[in-house]
C-alpha positions in Angstrom: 173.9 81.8 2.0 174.3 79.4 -1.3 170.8 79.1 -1.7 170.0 82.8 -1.5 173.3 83.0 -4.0 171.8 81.0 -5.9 168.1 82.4 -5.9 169.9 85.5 -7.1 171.7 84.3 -9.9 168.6 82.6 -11.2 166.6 85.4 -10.7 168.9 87.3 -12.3 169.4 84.9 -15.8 165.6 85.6 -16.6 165.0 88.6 -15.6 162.3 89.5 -18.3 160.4 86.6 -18.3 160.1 85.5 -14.6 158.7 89.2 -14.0 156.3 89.0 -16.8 155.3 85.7 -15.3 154.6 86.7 -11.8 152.9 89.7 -12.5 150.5 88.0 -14.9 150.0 85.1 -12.4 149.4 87.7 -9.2 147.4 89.8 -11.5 144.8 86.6 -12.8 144.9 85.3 -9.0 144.0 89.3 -7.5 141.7 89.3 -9.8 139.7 85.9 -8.8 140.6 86.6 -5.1 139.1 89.6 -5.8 135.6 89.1 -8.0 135.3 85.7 -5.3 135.7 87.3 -2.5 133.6 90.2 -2.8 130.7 88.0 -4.3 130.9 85.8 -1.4 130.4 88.2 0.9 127.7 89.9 -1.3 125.8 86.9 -0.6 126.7 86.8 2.7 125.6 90.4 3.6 122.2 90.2 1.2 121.5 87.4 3.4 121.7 89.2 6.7 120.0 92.3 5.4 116.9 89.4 4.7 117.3 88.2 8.2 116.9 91.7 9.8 114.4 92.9 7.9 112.6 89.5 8.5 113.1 90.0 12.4 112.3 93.8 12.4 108.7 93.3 10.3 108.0 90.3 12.3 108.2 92.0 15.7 105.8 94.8 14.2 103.1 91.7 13.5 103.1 90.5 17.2 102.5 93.6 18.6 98.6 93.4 19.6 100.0 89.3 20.6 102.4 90.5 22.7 100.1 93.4 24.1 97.4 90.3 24.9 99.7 87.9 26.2 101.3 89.9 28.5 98.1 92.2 29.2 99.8 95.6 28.9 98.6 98.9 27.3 99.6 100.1 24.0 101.9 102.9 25.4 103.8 99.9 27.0 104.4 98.5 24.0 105.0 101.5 21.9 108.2 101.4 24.4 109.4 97.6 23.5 109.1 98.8 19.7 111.2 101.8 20.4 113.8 100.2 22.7 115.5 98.3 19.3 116.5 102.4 18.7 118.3 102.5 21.9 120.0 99.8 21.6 121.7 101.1 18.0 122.3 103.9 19.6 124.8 102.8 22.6 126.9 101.8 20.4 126.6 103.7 16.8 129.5 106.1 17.5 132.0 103.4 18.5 130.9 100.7 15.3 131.1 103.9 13.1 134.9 104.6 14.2 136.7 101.8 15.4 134.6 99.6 13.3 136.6 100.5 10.2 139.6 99.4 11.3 139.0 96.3 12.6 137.9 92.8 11.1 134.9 94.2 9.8 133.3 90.5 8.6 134.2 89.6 11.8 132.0 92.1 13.5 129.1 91.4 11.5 129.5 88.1 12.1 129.3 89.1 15.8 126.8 91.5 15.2 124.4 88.3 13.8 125.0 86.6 17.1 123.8 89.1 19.3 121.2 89.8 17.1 120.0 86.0 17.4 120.6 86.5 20.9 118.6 89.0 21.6 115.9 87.7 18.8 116.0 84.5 21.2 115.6 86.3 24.5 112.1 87.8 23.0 110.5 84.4 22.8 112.2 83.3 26.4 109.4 84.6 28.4 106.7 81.8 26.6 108.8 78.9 28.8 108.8 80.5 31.9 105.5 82.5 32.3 103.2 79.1 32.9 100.4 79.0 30.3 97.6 81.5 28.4 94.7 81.6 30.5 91.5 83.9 29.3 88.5 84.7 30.0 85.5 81.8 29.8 82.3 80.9 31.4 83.0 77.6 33.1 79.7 76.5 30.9 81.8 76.7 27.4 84.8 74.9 29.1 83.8 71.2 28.1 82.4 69.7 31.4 79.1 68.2 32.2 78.5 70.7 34.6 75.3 73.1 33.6 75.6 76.4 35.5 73.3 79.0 35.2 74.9 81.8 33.4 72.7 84.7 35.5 73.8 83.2 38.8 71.1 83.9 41.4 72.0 81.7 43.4 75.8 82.1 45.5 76.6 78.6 45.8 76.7 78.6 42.0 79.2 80.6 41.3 81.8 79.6 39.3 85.5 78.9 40.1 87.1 81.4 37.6 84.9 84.2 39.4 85.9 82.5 43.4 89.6 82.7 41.7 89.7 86.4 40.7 87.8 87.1 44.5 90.8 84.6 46.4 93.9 85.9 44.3 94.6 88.9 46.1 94.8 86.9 49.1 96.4 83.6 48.3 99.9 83.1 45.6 97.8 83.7 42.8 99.2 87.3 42.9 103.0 85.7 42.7 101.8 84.0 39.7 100.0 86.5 38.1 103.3 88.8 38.3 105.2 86.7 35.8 103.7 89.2 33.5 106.1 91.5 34.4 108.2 89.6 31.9 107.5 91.8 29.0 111.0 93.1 30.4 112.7 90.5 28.7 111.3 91.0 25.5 112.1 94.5 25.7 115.6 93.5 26.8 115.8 91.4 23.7 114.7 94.1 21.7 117.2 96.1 23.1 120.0 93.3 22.4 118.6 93.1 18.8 119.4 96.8 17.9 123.1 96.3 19.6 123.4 93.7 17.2 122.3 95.1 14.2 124.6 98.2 14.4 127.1 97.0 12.4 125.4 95.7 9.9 125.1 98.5 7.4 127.9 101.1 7.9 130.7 98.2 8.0 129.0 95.8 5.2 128.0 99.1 3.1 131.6 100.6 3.6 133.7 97.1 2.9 131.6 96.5 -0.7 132.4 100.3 -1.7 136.1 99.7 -0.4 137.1 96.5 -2.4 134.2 96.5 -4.9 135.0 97.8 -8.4 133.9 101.3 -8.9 131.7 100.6 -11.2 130.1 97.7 -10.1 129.8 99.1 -6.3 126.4 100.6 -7.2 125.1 97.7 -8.6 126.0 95.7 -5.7 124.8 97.9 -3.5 121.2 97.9 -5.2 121.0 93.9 -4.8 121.6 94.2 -1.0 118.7 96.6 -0.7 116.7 94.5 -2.9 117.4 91.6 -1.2 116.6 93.3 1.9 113.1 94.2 0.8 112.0 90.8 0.3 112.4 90.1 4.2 109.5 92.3 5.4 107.3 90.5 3.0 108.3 87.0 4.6 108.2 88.6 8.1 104.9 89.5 7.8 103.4 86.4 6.0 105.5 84.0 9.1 103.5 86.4 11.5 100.1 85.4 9.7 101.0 82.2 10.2 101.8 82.1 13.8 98.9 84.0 14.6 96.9 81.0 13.2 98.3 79.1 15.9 97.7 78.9 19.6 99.8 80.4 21.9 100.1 77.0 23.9 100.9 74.8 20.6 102.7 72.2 21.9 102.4 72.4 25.5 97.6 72.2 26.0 95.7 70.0 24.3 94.1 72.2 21.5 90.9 70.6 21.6 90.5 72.2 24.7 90.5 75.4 23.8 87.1 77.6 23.8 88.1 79.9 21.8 89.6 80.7 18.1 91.3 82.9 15.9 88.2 85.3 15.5 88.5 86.1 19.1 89.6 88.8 20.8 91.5 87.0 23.5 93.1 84.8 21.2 97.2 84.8 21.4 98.6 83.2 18.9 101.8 81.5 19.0 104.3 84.9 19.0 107.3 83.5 20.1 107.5 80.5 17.2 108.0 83.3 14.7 111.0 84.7 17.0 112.8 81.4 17.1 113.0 80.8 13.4 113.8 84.1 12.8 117.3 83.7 15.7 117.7 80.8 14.0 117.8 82.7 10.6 120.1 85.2 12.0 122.9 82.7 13.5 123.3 81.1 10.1 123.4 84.5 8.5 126.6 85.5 11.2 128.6 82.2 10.1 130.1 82.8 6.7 131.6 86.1 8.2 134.0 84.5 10.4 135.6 82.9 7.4 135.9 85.8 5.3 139.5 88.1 5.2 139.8 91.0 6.8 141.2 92.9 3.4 140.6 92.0 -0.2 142.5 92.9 -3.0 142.1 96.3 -4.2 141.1 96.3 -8.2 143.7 97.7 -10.0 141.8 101.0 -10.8 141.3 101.9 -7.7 145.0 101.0 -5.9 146.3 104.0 -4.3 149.7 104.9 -2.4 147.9 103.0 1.0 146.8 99.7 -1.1 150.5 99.6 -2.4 151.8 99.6 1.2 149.0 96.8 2.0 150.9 95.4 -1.3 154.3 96.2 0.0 153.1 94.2 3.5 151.9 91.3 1.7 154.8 90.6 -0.2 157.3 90.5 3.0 154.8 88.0 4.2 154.9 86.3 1.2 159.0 86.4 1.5 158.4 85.3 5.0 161.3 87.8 6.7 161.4 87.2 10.0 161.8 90.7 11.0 160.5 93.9 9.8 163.1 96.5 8.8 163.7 99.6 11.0 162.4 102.1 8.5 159.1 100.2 8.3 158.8 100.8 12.5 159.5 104.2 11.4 156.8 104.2 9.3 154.7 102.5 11.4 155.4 105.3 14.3 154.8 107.9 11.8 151.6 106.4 10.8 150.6 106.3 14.7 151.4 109.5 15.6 149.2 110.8 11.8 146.0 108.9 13.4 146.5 110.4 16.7 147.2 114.2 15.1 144.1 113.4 12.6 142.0 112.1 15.6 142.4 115.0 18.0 142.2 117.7 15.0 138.8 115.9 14.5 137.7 116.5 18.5 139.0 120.2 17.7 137.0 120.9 14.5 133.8 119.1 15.8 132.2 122.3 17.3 132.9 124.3 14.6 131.8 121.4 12.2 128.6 121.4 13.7 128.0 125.2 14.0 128.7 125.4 10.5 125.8 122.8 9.6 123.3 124.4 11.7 124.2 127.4 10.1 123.1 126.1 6.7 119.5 126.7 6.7 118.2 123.9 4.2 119.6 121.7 6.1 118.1 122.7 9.0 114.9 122.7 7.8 114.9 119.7 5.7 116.6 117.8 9.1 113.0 119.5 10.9 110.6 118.3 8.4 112.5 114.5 8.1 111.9 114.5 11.8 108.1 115.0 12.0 107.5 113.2 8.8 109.2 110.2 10.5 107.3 110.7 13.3 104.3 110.6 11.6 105.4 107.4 9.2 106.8 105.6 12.0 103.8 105.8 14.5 101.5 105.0 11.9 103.5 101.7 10.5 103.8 100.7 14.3 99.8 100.7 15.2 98.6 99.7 11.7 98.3 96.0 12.1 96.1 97.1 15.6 93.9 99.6 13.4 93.0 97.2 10.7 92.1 94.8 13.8 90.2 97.1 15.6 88.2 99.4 12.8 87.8 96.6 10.4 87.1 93.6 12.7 89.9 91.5 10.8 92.1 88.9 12.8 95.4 89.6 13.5 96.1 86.7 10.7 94.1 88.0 7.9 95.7 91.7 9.1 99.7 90.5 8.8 99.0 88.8 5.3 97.5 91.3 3.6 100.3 94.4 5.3 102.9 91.8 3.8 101.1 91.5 0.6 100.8 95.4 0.1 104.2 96.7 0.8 104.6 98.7 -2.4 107.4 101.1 -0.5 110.5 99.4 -2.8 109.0 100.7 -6.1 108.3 104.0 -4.6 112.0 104.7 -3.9 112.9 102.6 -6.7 110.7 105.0 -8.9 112.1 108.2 -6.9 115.7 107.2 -8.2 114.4 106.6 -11.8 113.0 109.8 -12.0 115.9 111.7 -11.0 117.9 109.5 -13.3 116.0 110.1 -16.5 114.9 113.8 -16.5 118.9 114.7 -14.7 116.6 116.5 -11.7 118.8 119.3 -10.3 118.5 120.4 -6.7 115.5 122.3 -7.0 113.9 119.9 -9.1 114.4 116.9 -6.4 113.2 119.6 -3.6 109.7 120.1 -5.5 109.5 116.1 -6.3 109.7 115.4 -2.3 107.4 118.1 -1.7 104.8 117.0 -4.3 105.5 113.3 -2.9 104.4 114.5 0.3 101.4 116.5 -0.3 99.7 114.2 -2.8 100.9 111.3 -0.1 98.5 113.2 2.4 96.1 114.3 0.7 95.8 110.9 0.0 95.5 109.5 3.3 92.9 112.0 4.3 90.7 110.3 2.1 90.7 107.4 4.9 88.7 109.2 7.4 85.5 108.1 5.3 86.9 104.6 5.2 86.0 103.8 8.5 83.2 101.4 10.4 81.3 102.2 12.9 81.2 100.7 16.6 80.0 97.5 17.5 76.6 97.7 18.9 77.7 96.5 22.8 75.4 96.6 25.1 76.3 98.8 28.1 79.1 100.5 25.9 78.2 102.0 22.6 74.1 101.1 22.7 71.9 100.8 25.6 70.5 97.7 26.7 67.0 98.7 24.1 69.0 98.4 21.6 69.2 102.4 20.8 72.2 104.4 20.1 74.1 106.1 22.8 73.8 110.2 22.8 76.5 112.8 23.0 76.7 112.9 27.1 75.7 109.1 27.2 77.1 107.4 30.4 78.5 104.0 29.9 76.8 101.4 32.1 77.1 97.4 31.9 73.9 97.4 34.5 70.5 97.3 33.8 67.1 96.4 34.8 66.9 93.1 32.9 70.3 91.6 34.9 69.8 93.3 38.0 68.7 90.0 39.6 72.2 88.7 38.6 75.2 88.5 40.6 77.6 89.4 37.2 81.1 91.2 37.6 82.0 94.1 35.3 85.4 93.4 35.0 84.5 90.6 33.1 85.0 90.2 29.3 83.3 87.1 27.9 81.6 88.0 24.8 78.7 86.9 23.8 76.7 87.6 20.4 72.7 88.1 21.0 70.4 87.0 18.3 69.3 90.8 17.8 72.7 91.2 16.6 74.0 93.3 19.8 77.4 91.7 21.8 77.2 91.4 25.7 80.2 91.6 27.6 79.5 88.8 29.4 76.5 86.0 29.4 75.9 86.9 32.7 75.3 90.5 32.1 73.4 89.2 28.8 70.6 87.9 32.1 71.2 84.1 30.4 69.2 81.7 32.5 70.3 78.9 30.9 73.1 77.1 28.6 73.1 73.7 26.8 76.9 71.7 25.2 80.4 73.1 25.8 82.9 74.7 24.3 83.4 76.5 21.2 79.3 75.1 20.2 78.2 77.0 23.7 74.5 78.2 23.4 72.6 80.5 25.8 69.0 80.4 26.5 66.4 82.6 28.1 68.3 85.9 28.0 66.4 88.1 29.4 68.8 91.4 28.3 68.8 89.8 24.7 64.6 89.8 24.9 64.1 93.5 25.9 64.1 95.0 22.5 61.6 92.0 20.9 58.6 91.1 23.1 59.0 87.7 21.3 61.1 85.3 23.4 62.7 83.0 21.0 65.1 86.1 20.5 66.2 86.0 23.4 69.0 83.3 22.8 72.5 83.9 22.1 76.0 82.2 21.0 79.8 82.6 22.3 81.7 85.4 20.7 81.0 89.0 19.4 78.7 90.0 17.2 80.1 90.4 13.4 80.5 94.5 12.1 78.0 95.6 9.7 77.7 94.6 6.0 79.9 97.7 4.6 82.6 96.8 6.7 84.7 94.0 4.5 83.7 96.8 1.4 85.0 99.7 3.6 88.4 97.4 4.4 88.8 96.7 0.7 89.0 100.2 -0.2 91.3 101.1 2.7 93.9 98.6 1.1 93.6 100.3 -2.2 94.3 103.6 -1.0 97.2 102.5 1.5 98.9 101.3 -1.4 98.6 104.1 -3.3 99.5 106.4 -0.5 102.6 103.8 0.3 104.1 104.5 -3.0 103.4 108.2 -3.4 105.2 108.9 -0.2 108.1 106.4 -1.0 108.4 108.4 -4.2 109.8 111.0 -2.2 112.7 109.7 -0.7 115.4 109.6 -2.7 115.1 113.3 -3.7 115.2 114.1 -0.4 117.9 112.5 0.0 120.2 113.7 -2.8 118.7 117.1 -1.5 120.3 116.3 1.6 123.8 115.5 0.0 123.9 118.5 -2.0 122.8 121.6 0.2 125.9 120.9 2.1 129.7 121.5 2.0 131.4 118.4 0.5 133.8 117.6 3.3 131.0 117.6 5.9 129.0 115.0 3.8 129.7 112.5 6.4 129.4 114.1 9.5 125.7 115.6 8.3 124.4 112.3 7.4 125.4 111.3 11.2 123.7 113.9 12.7 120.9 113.3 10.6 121.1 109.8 11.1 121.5 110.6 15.2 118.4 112.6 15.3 115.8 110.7 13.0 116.4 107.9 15.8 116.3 110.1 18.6 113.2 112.2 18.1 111.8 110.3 15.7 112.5 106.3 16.0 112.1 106.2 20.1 109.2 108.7 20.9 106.8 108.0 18.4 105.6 104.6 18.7 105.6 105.7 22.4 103.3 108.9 22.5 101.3 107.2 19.5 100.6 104.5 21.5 98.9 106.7 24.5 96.9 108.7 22.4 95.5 105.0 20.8 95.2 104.2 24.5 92.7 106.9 25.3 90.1 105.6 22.7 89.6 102.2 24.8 86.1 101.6 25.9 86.9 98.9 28.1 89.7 97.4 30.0 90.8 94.2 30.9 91.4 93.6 34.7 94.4 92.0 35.8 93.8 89.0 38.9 95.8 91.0 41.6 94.2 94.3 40.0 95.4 96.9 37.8 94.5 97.4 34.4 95.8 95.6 31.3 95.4 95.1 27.7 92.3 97.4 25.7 89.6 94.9 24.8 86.9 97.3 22.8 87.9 100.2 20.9 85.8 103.1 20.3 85.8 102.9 16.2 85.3 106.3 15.3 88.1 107.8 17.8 90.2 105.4 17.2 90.3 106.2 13.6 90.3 110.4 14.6 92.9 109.9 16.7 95.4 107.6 14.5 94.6 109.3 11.3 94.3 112.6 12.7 98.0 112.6 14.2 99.4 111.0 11.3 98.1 114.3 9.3 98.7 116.8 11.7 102.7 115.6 12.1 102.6 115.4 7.9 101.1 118.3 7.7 103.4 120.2 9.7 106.0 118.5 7.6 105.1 119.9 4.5 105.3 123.5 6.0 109.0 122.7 6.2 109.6 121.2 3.0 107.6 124.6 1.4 109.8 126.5 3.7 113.2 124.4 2.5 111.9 125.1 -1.3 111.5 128.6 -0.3 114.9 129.2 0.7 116.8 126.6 -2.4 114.6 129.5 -4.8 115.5 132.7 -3.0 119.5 131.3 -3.1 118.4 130.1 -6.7 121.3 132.9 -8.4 124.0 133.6 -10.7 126.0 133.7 -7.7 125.8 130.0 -7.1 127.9 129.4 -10.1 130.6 131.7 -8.8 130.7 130.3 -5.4 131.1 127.0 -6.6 133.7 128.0 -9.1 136.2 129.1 -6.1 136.4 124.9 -4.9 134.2 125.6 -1.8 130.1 125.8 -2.5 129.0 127.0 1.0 125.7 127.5 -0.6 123.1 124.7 -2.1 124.0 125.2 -5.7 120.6 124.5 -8.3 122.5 124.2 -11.5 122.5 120.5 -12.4 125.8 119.1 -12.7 125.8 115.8 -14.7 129.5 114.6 -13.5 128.3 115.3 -10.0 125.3 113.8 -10.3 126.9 111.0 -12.0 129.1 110.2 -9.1 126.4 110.2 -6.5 124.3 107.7 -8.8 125.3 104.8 -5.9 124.3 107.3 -3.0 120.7 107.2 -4.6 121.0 102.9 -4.0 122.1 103.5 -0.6 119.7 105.7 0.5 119.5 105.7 4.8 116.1 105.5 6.1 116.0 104.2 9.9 114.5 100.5 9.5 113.5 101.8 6.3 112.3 97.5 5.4 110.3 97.6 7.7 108.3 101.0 7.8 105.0 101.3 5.5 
């Protein structure tokens, strides 16, 4: 009691000037508590937005290595890609509620670790499956062993061939199942998504909440920056691992018969997927030190920061107990969140009728959904096109897609424009429509980019050399190997010096080979010789014939024009998106950007990669047959409808897009009235109002920096 006697009497001596001095002390230290903290975890966040955009571009440059090394169709992988959307779906609803008022650093910081987690479980399946094993005549394996390629003769045959005959009777069939374990990199995948949930809504939400207001935007803009470097890296770490063999580390290289070039070469997937969970779990840590709550600036403190206030100055007092009108208060608050929570559950019906009642929004949700269809499927399989129609290795193929992600300055350039000419609603409607059409038209173009098919013997030209018809029917058997005992299931390039690839050297009618390994030569072909009577053409070397001249000039052009169609449908984005924010009742803002969210993942995110992947599927020429049976990963493409096929889906979804878009700029023209300005004037605009308003358009300037696209780094 005589100190707190005391304290008072002090206290109340200098009353002026201990007040002036502890408001100017809390006020400097809010203030540096404040600008830290926030920068800290600015950093912190634009860090983890590198690490999953890193993670997300690098999973879309393994996909022909993981469809190789684990022998599986496309439309089998087209479900891995889409299972990271399933996984941020379990648990978007509960991140986005309770999320809020929890530890939100925390969370990220959990987040990161499940993300790593799951990143980690991808590359698992490299330890445990036992090592790469393709497809090689035992003469190219280094031994001193010369077997005739053509084997007439039984007791020649080689082991790889007595294998594939004893495997579906022996435990080679138990082995050969460990490929099954493309599970666990769809489990990962899975466990990736969980774990990058909370990244956005919670990191987004905390800078807008304890940011100042007019920095917020700013901030905002570096995350995203930030965050559009990481797809660059992604891709340029997959180049680099697909340089490397899949059994780095664990085979001695010089052993290997094969390289880069090949199409049976794996290269090391899983390193990528380790440095990247490695990337991720130092990303989580600086969120577990971080506070829960900042310190409000003082222009945007409001009656609920001056009860955090209130709260943090009884702490700072250190009262043992808390006074009985602040549990009343505390019960009051309670019983307000439950009352607000179930008048939410009663208004969501009506909430939603009322949004699909608004017709722009409608149709702007239906073209979104097939343009993301389109844009999604064709970012997935583009890495496997460039492979495939150009001849390029999966290398080369990752480094340039990294190189030529121009999709930043197209939003970037989308904003800018709305900025600087004060674009009303209509406006932004006919900028994403233009954005779109010219992106198209644009990307038509392609369909004379294209090379044509390998000449292989057997499946695009005939054993004379001469180009398959119309109602041609594929055959690797001929009269010049007919004397051979050769196995069509067999996929053993090799390139004939009359510039035609043979599946196989035994289908080629090779009599002879001479050194080992990667230097393999074949003599006395007799398929190789039918087309020249001379027989010194009748040699050939390990590995498939090269495309034609025009090929690397027909590639070159195809990157121009992907660039260019990149950016002019990136242009497009963020009108769309103010269009989005505006055709819409103000206190349903939130609720329609979930639904749209909701849906771009659901019809969009998970099917696409899926049914794109099918349709690629049905353009193989031939298959790759597993030990135990069963077929597995595409080994030829057919070119030409391959190309038809990819680019003709992508334009029939984009076109179908458009109609929507002309149908949404339809309706914004017919509503286009006087009476928009008295709608709007009665506090409630019902209606998608055209007249530019520059406060409002002011105030949305940070919505234009945090424009929501699904995965948005890593698409295009």
């Amino acid at each position: 009691m005589e100190i707190s006697s005391k304290e008072n009497t002090h206290f109340f001596s200098m009353p002026v000037d201990r007040s002036s001095f502890k408001s100017e002390s809390s006020a400097s230290k809010e203030k540096q508590s404040c600008c830290g903290g926030i920068k800290i975890f600015l950093g912190a966040l634009s860090f983890v937005y590198f690490a999953k955009a890193l993670s997300g571009s690098y999973l879309k440059s393994t996909i022909t290595q993981i469809e190789r090394r684990f022998d599986i169709p496309s439309s089998l992988v087209g479900v891995i890609d889409g299972s990271f959307e399933i996984g941020n779906l379990l648990i978007i609803i509960l991140v986005s509620y309770f999320g809020a008022k929890l530890h939100r650093p925390r969370i990220i910081g959990a987040g990161c670790l499940i993300m790593s987690a799951g990143t980690f479980l991808i590359a698992m399946p490299q330890f445990f499956m036992g090592r790469y094993q393709y497809e090689r005549f035992p003469s190219t394996i280094n031994s001193t062993v010369s077997i005739s390629p053509c084997l007439q003769d039984k007791s020649q045959t080689p082991l790889s061939a007595l294998e594939k005959s004893q495997a579906k009777i022996n435990t080679g069939c138990e082995k050969e199942a460990g490929s099954s374990m493309w599970i666990y990199v769809l489990l990962g995948n899975l466990l990736r998504g969980i774990g990058e949930t909370p990244i956005q809504p919670l990191g987004i939400t905390y800078i807008d909440d304890y940011a100042v207001e007019e920095n917020a935007a700013l901030y905002i803009g570096c995350v995203q920056t930030v965050a559009i470097v990481g797809p660059i890296f992604g891709f340029l770490l997959g180049s680099l691992c697909a340089k490397l063999y899949v059994d780095i580390g664990f085979v001695d290289l010089d052993s290997i018969t094969i390289t880069h070039k090949d199409v049976q070469w794996v290269g090391a997937w899983w390193l990528g997927y380790l440095i990247a969970g490695v990337i991720s779990v130092l990303a989580g840590i600086p969120f577990w030190f971080l506070p829960k709550h900042l310190p409000k600036p003082e222009g945007r403190k409001d009656s609920s920061s001056s009860s955090e206030q209130s709260k943090f100055i009884t702490e700072d007092n250190k009262e043992p107990h808390k006074s009985y009108q602040q549990q009343v208060k505390i019960a009051e608050m309670a019983k307000g969140k439950s009352q607000e929570f179930l008048s939410r559950l009663v208004n969501f019906l009506p909430s939603l009728k009322n949004l699909f009642r608004n017709p722009v929004y409608i149709l702007y949700l239906c073209a979104s959904i097939i343009q993301f269809n389109s844009l999604i499927g064709m970012v997935t399989y583009k890495p496997k096109y460039i492979e495939q129609q150009y001849g390029q290795t999966s290398s080369k193929t990752n480094f340039v897609i990294g190189l030529i992600n121009k999709k930043a300055f197209g939003i970037f350039s989308g904003g800018l424009i709305m900025k600087k000419f004060r674009i009303d609603i209509l406006g932004a409607a006919k900028l994403s429509l233009g954005s779109s059409f010219f992106g198209y038209l644009l990307l038509l173009s392609l369909f004379a980019m294209g090379c044509e098919n390998s000449d292989v013997a057997g499946l695009t030209v005939s054993y004379h050399g001469t180009k398959w018809t119309t109602d041609y029917k594929q055959t690797l058997f001929s009269a010049c190997n007919s004397g051979c005992l050769c196995s069509e299931d067999d996929w053993d390039p090799i390139c004939g010096e009359n510039g035609v690839t043979y599946v196989s050297a035994c289908l080629a009618g090779c009599q002879a080979s001479n050194s080992s390994g990667k230097n393999t030569m074949f003599f006395n072909c007799s398929c190789v010789g039918t087309s020249e009577s001379s027989s010194r053409r009748s040699s050939a070397v390990v590995g498939p014939c090269q495309k034609g001249n025009k090929c690397p000039k027909m590639f070159l052009y195809f990157l121009v024009i992907s660039v260019v169609t990149s950016y002019t449908l990136s242009v497009g984005g963020t009108p769309g998106y103010i269009l989005l924010l505006r055709c819409i009742k103000p206190h349903l803002k939130s609720f329609a950007l979930g639904v749209y969210t909701l849906a771009i993942r659901v019809l969009a995110g998970i099917p696409a990669p899926v049914y794109f992947g099918v349709a690629i599927d049905t353009t193989c020429l031939k298959w790759a047959i597993k030990r135990c049976g069963g077929r597995g990963a595409c080994r030829l493409y057919d070119s030409s409808a391959l190309r038809y096929m990819y680019l003709g889906l992508t334009l029939v979804l984009g076109t179908v897009s458009i109609f929507f878009s002309v149908a949404v700029l339809w309706v914004l023209r017919k509503r286009s009235s006087p009476q928009d300005e008295t709608l709007s004037a009665n506090g409630e605009r019902s209606t998608c109002g055209t007249k530019s308003r520059k406060d409002n358009f002011v105030s949305s300037d940070h919505l234009i920096q945090t424009t929501f696209w699904p995965e948005k780094e890593t698409r295009l």
